[in-house]
GUKESE-478714 format. One line per field, with one value per residue (C-alpha): x, y, z; residue number from 1; residue in one letter. Coordinates in steps of 0.5 Angstrom, whole numbers, plus 500, padded with zeros to 3 digits. Last residue first. Example, Ala and Ser with C-alpha at 12.3 -4.5 7.8 and 13.67 -1.06 7.14 Angstrom:
BEGIN
xx = c(527, 525)
yy = c(498, 491)
zz = c(514, 516)
i = c(2, 1)
aa = c(S, A)
END
This chain:
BEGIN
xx = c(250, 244, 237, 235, 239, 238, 237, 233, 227, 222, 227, 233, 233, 240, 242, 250, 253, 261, 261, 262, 257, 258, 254, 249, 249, 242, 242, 235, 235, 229, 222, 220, 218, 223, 222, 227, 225, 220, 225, 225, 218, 212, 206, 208, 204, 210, 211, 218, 224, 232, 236, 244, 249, 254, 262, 262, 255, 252, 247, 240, 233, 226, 220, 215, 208, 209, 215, 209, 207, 211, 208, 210, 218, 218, 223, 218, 221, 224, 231, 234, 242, 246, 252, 255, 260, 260, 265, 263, 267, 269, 261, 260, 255, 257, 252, 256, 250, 242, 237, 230, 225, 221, 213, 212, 208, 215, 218, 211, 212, 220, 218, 212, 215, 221, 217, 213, 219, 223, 216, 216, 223, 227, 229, 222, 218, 222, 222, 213, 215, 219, 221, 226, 231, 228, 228, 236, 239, 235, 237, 245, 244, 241, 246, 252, 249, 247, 255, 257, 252, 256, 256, 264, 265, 259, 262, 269, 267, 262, 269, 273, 279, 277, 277, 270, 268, 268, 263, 261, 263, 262, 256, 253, 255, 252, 245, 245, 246, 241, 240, 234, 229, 230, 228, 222, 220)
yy = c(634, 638, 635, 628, 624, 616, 611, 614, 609, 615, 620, 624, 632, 635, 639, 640, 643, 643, 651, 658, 664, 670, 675, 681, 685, 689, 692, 695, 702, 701, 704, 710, 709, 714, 720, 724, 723, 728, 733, 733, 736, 731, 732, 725, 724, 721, 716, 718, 713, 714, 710, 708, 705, 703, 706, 709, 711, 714, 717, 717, 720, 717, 719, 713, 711, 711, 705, 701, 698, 697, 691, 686, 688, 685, 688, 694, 701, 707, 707, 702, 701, 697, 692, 689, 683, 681, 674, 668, 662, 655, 655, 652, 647, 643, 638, 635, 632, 634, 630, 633, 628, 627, 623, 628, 633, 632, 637, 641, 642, 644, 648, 652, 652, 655, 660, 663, 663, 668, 672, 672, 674, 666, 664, 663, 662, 655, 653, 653, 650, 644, 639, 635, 637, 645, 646, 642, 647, 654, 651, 651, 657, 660, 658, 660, 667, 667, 667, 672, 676, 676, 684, 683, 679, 683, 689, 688, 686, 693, 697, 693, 689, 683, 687, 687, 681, 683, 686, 686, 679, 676, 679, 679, 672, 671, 674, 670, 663, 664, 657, 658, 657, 651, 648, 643, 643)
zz = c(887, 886, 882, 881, 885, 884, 888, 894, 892, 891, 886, 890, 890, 893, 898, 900, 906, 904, 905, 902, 904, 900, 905, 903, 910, 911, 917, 918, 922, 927, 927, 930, 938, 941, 938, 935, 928, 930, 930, 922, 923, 921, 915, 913, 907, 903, 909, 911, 908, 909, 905, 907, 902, 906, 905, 912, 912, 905, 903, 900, 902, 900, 900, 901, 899, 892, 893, 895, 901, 906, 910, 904, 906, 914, 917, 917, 914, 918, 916, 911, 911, 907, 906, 901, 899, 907, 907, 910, 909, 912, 914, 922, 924, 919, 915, 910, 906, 905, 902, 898, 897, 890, 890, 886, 891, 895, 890, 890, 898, 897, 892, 896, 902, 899, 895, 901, 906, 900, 901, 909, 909, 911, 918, 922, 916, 914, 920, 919, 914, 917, 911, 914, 908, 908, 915, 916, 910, 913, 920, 918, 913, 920, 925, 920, 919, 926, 929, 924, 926, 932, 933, 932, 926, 922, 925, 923, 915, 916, 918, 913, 916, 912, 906, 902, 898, 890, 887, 880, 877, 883, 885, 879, 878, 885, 883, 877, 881, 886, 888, 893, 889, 888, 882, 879, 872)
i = c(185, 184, 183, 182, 181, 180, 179, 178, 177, 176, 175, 174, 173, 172, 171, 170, 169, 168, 167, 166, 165, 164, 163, 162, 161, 160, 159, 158, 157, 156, 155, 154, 153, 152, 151, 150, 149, 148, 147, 146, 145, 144, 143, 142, 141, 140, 139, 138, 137, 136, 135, 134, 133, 132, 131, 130, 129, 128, 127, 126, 125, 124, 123, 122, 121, 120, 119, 118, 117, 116, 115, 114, 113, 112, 111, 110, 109, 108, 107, 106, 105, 104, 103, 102, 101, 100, 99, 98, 97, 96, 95, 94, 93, 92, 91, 90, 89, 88, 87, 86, 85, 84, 83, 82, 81, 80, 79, 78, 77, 76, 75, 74, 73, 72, 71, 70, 69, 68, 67, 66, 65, 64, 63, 62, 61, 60, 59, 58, 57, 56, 55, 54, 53, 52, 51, 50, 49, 48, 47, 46, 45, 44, 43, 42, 41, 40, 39, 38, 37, 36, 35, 34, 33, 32, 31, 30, 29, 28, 27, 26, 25, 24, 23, 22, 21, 20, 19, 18, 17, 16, 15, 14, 13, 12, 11, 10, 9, 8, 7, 6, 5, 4, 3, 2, 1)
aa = c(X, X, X, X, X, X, X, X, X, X, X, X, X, X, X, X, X, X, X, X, X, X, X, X, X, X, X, X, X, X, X, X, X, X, X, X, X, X, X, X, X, X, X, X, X, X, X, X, X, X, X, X, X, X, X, X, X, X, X, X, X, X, X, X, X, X, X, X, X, X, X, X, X, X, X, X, X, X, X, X, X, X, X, X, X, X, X, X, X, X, X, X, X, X, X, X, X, X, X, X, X, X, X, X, X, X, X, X, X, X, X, X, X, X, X, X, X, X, X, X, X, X, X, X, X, X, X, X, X, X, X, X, X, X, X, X, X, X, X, X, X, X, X, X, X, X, X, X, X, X, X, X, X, X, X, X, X, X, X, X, X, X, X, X, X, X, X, X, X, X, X, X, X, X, X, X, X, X, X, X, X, X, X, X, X)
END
């Protein structure tokens, strides 16, 4: 069966059902608006709709975590595969709705999550910072002292914002001929 893999309607249940959108005055809701990730959001899901429609991988790699950019290009060649296309309607440069559900913080990891290894190779602390979940790893056979924290070239702090994103942007999967849509709608 051909899917999307980008329709992740359990995950937005859960978050429906469980989280609801922080306040807009929130401290991690301000910082979204004022650090201008609102601003990359609405480009990237923009771009990320337009990659998949024109079939872009390698722009598909640009704006997608490198194994969610694996299986969209996967699906997307296998929708194409099967003689299929993939359309997109109502192209808006900015979404109606962009509401922060969650946020957390990860310290001294890579970006990109296949490069960090297992979780055995970590030893994690936990805490909190101003309502954000925020994790600390070390390598587990780190033999440095806490004041090696302070050098300068230690990895970055990961700001992971999970967004509700509400917009008219549709994508649908037609037959050969375009007259009839398969999947979406």
């Amino acid at each position: 069966m051909l899917t999307f893999p980008w329709n992740f309607p359990a995950i937005v249940e859960n978050f429906e059902s469980k989280h609801r959108p922080l306040a807009s005055n929130s401290y991690w809701s301000v910082f979204v608006k004022n650090s201008g990730a609102e601003v990359d959001f609405n480009n990237l899901f923009r771009e990320f709709h337009q990659f998949c429609a024109l079939f872009d991988p390698k722009g598909i790699d640009r704006v997608c975590e490198g194994k969610l950019a694996t299986a969209v290009n996967q699906s997307v060649q296998r929708i194409h595969f099967h003689g299929l296309d993939i359309e997109m309607a109502n192209l808006t440069v900015h979404q109606p709705s962009i509401k922060v559900l969650k946020c957390e913080i990860s310290h001294g990891l890579n970006v990109e999550r296949s490069l960090n290894g297992v979780e055995a190779d970590w030893s994690k602390q936990e805490s909190s910072v101003l309502g954000a979940t925020a994790n600390y790893y070390t390598p587990s056979d780190d033999q440095r002292s806490f004041l090696d924290n302070l050098e300068v070239n230690r990895k970055p702090y990961c700001i992971a914002v999970t967004a509700l994103i509400e917009s008219p942007m549709k994508m649908f999967v037609q037959n050969q001929n375009y007259s009839k849509v398969l999947f979406g709608s």
